[in-house]
C-alpha positions as a Python dict, from the first residue, in 0.01 Angstrom:
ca = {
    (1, 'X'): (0, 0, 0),
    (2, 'X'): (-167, -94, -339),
    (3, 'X'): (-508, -293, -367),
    (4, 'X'): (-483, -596, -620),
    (5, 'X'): (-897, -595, -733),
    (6, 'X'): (-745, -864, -1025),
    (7, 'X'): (-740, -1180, -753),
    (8, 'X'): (-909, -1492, -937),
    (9, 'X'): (-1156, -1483, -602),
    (10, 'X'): (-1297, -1129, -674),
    (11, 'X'): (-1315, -1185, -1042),
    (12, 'X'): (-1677, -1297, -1075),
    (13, 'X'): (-1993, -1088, -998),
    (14, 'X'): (-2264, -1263, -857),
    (15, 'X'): (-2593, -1169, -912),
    (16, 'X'): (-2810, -920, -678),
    (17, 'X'): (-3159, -966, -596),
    (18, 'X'): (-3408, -1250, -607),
    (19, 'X'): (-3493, -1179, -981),
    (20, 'X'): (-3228, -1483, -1095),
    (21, 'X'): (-3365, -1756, -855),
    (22, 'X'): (-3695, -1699, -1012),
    (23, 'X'): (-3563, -1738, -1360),
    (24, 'X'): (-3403, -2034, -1250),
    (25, 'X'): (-3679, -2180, -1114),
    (26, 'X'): (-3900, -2109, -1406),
    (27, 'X'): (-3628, -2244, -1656),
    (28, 'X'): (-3611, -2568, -1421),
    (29, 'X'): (-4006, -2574, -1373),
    (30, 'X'): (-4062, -2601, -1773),
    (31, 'X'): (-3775, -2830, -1845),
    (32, 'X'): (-3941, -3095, -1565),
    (33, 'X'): (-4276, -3029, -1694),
    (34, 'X'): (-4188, -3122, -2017),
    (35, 'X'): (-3992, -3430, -1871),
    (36, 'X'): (-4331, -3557, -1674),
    (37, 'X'): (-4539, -3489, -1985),
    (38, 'X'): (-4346, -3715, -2196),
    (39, 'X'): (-4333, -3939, -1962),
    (40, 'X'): (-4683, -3985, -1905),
    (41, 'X'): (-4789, -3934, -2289),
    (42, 'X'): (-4482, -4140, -2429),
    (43, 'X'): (-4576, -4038, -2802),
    (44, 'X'): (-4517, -4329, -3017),
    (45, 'X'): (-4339, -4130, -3275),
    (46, 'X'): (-4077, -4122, -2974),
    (47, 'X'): (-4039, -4490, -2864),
    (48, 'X'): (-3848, -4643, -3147),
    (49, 'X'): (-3562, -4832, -3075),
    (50, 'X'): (-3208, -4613, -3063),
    (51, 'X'): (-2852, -4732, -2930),
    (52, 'X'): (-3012, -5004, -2734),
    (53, 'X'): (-3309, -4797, -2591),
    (54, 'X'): (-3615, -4543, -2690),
    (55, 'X'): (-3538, -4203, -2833),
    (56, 'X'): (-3769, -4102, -2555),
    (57, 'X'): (-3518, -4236, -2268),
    (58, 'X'): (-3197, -4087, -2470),
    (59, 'X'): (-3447, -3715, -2451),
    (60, 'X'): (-3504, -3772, -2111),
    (61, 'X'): (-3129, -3827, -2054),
    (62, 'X'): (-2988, -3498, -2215),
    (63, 'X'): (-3243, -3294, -2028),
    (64, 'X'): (-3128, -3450, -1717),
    (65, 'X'): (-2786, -3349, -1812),
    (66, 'X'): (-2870, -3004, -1887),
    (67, 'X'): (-3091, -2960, -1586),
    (68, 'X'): (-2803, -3112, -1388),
    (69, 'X'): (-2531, -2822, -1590),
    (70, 'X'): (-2737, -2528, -1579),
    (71, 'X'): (-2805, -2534, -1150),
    (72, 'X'): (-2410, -2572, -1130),
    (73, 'X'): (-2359, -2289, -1352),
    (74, 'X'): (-2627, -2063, -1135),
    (75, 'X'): (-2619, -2162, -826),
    (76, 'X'): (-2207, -2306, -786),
    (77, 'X'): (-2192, -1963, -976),
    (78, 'X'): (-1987, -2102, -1251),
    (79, 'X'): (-2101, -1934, -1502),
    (80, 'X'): (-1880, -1638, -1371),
    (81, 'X'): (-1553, -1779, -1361),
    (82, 'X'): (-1326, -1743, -1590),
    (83, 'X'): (-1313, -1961, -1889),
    (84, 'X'): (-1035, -2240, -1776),
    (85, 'X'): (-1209, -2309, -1474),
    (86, 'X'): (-1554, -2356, -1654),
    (87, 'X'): (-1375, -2641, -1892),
    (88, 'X'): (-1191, -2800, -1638),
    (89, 'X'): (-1491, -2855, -1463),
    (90, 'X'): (-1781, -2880, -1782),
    (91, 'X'): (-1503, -3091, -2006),
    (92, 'X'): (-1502, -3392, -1839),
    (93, 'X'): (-1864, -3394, -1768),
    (94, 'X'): (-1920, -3343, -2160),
    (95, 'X'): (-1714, -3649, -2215),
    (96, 'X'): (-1756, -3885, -1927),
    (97, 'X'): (-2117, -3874, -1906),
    (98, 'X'): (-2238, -3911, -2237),
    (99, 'X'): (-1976, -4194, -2271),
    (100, 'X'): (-2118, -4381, -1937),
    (101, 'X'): (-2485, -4342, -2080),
    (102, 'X'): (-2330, -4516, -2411),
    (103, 'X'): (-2206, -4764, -2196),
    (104, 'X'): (-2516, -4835, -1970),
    (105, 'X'): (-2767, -4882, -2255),
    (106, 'X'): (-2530, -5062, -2510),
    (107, 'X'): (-2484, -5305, -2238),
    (108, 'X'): (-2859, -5301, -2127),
    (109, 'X'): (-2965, -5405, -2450),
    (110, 'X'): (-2754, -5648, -2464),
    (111, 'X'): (-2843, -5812, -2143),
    (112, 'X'): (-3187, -5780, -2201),
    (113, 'X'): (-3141, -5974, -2533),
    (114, 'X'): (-2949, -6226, -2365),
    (115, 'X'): (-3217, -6274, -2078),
    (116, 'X'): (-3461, -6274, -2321),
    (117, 'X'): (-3292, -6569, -2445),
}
């Protein structure tokens, strides 16, 4: 009887030890450090008006994003699947989410100038 080691289940290693969940948890520490930091210093260089809102909230936005992609690629492990899988997952994300942020401050700013009003 022949062994098939090629099945799309076995195809990933995962990683041994506790070495990656501290990496991870470093990577995630600074990221939110430098999240909290902003938000509490709020540099003025950072609060000028951009696509309805402050550069600072667009920042904290795309680090929320990556944050969100980088514990699904460690700990969903899907960083070791194969290729397709990764885009059929990370594709829509890339498009849906940015495009739903457009959407929610476009349309903020223009309630808030019509409230304003």
């Amino acid at each position: 009887m022949s062994e098939n080691h090629n099945l799309p289940s076995e195809h990933h290693e995962s990683p041994e030890g506790t070495g990656w969940i501290w990496k991870v948890f470093w990577i995630l520490l600074i990221v939110t450090t430098v999240e909290v930091v902003l938000g509490i210093i709020k540099p003025p260089f950072l609060m000028f008006e951009l696509l309805g809102t402050s550069l600072l909230n667009i920042i904290f936005i795309v680090l929320t994003i990556l944050k969100a992609y980088y514990i699904v690629a460690e700990f969903m492990h899907l960083k070791f699947e194969r290729s397709n899988l990764v885009w059929t997952i990370a594709l829509p994300v890339l498009i849906l989410i940015p495009y739903l942020a457009f959407i929610l401050l476009t349309e903020g700013a223009y309630l808030n100038q019509f409230l304003q009003q």
